[in-house]
N, C-alpha and C positions, 0 to 999 in steps of 0.2 A: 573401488576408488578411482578419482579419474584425475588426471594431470590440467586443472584450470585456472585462471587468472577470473575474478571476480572483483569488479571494479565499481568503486561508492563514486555514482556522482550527484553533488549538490544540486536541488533543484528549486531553492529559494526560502522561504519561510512562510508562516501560517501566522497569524496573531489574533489569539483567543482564550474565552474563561476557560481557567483550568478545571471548572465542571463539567467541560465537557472531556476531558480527558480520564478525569479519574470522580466518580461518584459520589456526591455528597463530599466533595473536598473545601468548601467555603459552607460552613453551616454556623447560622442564628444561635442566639441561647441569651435567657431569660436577660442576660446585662448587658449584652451583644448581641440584640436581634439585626441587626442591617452591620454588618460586619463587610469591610472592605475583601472584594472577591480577588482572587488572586489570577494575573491578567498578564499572558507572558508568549515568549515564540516557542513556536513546535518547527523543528527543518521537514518539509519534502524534499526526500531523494529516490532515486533509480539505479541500480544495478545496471552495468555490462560483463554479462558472461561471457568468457571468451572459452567457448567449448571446445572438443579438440570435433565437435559434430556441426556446430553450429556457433556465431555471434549474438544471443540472446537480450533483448533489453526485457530489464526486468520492471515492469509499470513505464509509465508514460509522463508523469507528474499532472503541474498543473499547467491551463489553458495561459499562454501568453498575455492573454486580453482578460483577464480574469478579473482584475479591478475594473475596465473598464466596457462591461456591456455585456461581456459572454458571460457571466455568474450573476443571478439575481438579484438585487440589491439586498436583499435577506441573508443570504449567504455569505456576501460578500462584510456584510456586516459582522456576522458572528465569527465570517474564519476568514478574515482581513487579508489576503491576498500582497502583502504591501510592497512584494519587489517580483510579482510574475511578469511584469513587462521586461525584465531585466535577466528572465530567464526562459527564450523557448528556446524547445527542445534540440532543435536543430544546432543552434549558439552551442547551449553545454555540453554535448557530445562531441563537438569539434574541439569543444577547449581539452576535454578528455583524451583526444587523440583519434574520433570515431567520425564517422559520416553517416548520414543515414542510409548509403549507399552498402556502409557498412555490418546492417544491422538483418541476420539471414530469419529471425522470427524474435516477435513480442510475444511475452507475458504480462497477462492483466492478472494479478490478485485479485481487483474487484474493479467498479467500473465509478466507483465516487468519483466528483469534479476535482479534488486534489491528487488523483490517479491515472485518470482516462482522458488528460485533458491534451496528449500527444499525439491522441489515435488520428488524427484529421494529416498526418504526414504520412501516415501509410494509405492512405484511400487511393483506391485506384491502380493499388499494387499487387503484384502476390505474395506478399510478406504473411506468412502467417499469423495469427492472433489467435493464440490460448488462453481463453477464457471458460470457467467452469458454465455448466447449463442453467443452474440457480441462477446462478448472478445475472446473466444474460437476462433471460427471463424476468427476472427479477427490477432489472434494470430499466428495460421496457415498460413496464406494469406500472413503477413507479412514477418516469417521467412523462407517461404517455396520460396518467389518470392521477385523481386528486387520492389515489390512498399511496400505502410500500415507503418508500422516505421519499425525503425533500432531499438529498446530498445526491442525487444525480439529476447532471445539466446533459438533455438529449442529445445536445451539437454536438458532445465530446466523442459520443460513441454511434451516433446515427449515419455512417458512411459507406459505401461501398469495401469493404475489410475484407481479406479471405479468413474466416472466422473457422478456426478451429476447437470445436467443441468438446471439452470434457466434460464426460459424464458419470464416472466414477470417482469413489473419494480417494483416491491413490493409482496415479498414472503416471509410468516413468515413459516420458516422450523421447529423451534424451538419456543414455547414459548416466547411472549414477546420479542422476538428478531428478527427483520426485516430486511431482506436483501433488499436494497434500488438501484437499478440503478439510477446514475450521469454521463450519458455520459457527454464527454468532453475531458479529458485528453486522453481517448480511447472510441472509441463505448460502450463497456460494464464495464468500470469501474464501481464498484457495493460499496457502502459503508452498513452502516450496522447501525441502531437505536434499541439500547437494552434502557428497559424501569427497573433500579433495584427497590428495592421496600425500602432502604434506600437512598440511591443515587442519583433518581429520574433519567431522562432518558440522555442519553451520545449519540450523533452522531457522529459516525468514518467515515470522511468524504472518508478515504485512499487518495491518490494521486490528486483527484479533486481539491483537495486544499492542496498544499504545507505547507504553512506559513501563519503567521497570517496576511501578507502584503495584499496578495490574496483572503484573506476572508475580514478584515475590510474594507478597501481600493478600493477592485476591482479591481485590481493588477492581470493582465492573468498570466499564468506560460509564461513560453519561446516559442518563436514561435515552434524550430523544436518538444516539449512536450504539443503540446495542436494539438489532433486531430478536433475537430472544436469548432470551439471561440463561433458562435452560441449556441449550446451545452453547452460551460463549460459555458456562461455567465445564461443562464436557469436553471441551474444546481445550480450554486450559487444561486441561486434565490429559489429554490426547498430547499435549507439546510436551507435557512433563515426563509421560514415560517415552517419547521419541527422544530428549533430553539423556535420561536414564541409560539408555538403551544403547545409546550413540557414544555417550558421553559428550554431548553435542553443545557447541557455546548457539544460544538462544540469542539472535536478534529481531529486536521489536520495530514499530512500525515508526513514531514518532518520538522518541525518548532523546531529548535535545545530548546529554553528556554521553552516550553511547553513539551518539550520531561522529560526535566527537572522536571517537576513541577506536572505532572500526576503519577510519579512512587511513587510505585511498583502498583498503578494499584486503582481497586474499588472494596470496600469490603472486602479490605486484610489486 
C-alpha cells in the first residue's frame, strides 16, 4: 500500500449519441422504427498522481484546438468537442494547483484524440511517456493508413516524446501502482490498479469501460469503438476478479454521475 494523493481533474466534455457509448442503446421496432436517439455529455478527465516516487498525469485529455482544425471534421462531428478551447492542459493543471514543470512522467491508457491530445506539451522533453507497445503500434497503423480506427489524430501523439514502452500485460513502474493491459476498446488500452494505504485499492479501468451500463450490465461500447468484442468481453471479466480480489471500488472512463462523485480525487 502506498501513501498517495490522486487528484480528478476536469477536462471539459464530449457531446455525443449515446450509441456510441453503450450498444444498441436507441433501437427501432415495428411502431417506432426512427426513434429519437438519445444525445448527451460524456466529461473528459485526467488524474494527478502525487506519488511518494513520482508526480504522474494520468492521460493528457483533449487537443485544445479540437473544435477548431486539429480533429477532422468527422470526429469533431460525432464527439463534439464543445468547450476544448476553454480547456488546455497547461490552464487545468494550474487551476489544480500543478505546472507542467510539475509533472515528473505521463501515462497514456491509450492514445485516442480525447486522451493524447496533451502529449504536444511534453515534446522535447525528458518527461517520460508510458504507453503500452499495442497501442503505440496500433496507433501509428491507424493514423498513418486507411485501416485500425478513425479515433486517433496523428498531431496528438507524432512528437519527439521520451516514449516509454510497456510491453507486458502487468507492469508495476512505480510502487504499488500497476499498469494493467485491457485490450478491447483498442489492442493496448492499458488501465492502471493503485493499491492506497487509506483508501484501499481503486481500478481505473480508462476507456474499457465507458459507463457503468458497460460494466454492471455487460453493455459492449458501440460497435465502430470496440476493437474486438472478444477482448473487451475478457477484459471485463479480468477488472471483475481484480475487483473481487482487492475489493477494489472500479472507476470507468466516461460515466458522467461517477465523474461526479469521485472528485476531487483520493487522499485530498
Amino acid at each position: 500500500m502506498v501513501e498517495a494523493e490522486v487528484h480528478v481533474i476536469g477536462r471539459g466534455g464530449l457531446l455525443c449519441d449515446m450509441n456510441y457509448m453503450m450498444e444498441a442503446n436507441t433501437i427501432g421496432s415495428h411502431d417506432d422504427p426512427n426513434p429519437d436517439t438519445e444525445y448527451g455529455e460524456i466529461p473528459v478527465w485526467n488524474l494527478v498522481i502525487d506519488h511518494p516516487e513520482a508526480t504522474i498525469l494520468w492521460d493528457t485529455g483533449s487537443h485544445h484546438d479540437a473544435a477548431d482544425g486539429h480533429w477532422p471534421e468527422g470526429l469533431v462531428q460525432a464527439f463534439y468537442p464543445h468547450d476544448a478551447s476553454e480547456h488546455r492542459l497547461d490552464d487545468d493543471l494550474e487551476a489544480a494547483g500543478y505546472s507542467l514543470d510539475d509533472i515528473d512522467a505521463v501515462f497514456q491508457s491509450h492514445l485516442h484524440l480525447d486522451h493524447a491530445g496533451g502529449l504536444e506539451f511534453f515534446a522535447g522533453t525528458d518527461t517520460p511517456v508510458y504507453v503500452h507497445e499495442a497501442e503505440l503500434k496500433f496507433a501509428y497503423y491507424s493514423a498513418k493508413t486507411d485501416e485500425g480506427s478513425a479515433a486517433y489524430v496523428l498531431d496528438d501523439f507524432d512528437h519527439d516524446l521520451n516514449w516509454q514502452v510497456l510491453h507486458r500485460d502487468r507492469e508495476e513502474r512505480f510502487a504499488d501502482l500497476e499498469f494493467v493491459r485491457f485490450p478491447g476498446h483498442t489492442p493496448g488500452l492499458t488501465g492502471s490498479v493503485i493499491h492506497l494505504d487509506d483508501e484501499g485499492t481503486v481500478v481505473f479501468t480508462g476507456d474499457q469501460v465507458y459507463m457503468d451500463e458497460n460494466y454492471e450490465a455487460g453493455t459492449p461500447l458501440g460497435g465502430p469503438l470496440v476493437w474486438g468484442k472478444t477482448q473487451w468481453a475478457e477484459s471485463i471479466e479480468r477488472i471483475r476478479e481484480l475487483e473481487r480480489r482487492h475489493d477494489a471500488e472500479v472507476v470507468f472512463g466516461h460515466d458522467p454521475d461517477q465523474f461526479e462523485a469521485i472528485q476531487p480525487g483520493w487522499g485530498v
